[in-house]
N, C-alpha and C positions, 0 to 999 in steps of 0.2 A: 370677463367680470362675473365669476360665481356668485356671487352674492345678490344680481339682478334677476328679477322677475324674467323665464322668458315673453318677450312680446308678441311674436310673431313680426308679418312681414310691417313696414312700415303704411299707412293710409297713403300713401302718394307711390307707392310701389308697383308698376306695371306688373303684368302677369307674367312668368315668364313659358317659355315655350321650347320643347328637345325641337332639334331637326339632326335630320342625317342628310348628306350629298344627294343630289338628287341621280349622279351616275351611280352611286351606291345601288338606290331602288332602281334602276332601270338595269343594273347586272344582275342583282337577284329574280326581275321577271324574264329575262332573255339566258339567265342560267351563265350567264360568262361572266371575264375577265370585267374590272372596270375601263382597261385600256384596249380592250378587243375592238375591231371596226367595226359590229354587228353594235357594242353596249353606244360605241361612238355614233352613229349616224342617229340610233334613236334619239339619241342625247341631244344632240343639235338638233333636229327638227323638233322636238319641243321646244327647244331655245327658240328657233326660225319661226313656229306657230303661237306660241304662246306668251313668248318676254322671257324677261328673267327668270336665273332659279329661284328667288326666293318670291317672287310672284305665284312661280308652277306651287311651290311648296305649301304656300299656305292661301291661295285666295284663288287660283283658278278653279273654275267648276267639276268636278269631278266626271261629270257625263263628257267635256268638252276633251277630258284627257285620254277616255276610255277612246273617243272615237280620235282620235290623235296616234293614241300608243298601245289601246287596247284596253279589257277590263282587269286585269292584271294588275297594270300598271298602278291605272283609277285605284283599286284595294289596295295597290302597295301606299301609295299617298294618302289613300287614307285613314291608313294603320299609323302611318306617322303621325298625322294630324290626331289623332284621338291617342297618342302616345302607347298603342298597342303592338309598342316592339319587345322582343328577350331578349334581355339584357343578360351577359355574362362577363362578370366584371372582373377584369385581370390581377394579376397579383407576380410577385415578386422578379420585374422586368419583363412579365407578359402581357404583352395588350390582350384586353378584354376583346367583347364579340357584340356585335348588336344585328338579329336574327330579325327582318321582315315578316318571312313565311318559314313555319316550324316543315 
């Protein structure tokens, strides 16, 4: 509808929030594969210590992950939660890239 005002978001509209996989962040601090048995065991034992992914993701304590996975890790979770990833965004049937640590 060109002819409307834009509004923005609606007043009853929750905020929204990026997330990436939390195997995603645990490959870029361990520097592997996401299927490797090194990114795999970290992975689970946050699952094992922590709860869910989307618990680790946005509401476990940052110190509680560092001493879990290491401070690596903690910056990597918390580059996502402050939405401080690079984005480089794909084009003509190339996936894009989403960059934790430059």
């Amino acid at each position: 509808m060109a002819d409307r005002a834009v509004e923005g978001q609606p007043p009853t509209a929750r905020p929204a929030q990026r997330l990436i996989p939390l195997v995603t962040i645990v490959a870029a601090v361990v520097n592997g594969g996401e299927g490797s048995q090194k990114v795999q065991r970290l992975y689970e034992k946050l699952l094992a210590c922590h709860g869910s992914e989307l618990h680790i993701l946005r509401e476990t304590p940052l110190a509680e992950l560092a001493r879990t996975g290491g401070e690596q890790l903690a910056e990597g979770v918390r580059r996502v939660r402050q939405g401080l990833l690079e984005v480089k965004p794909g084009f003509d049937g190339v996936y894009g890239e989403v960059k934790i640590f430059s």
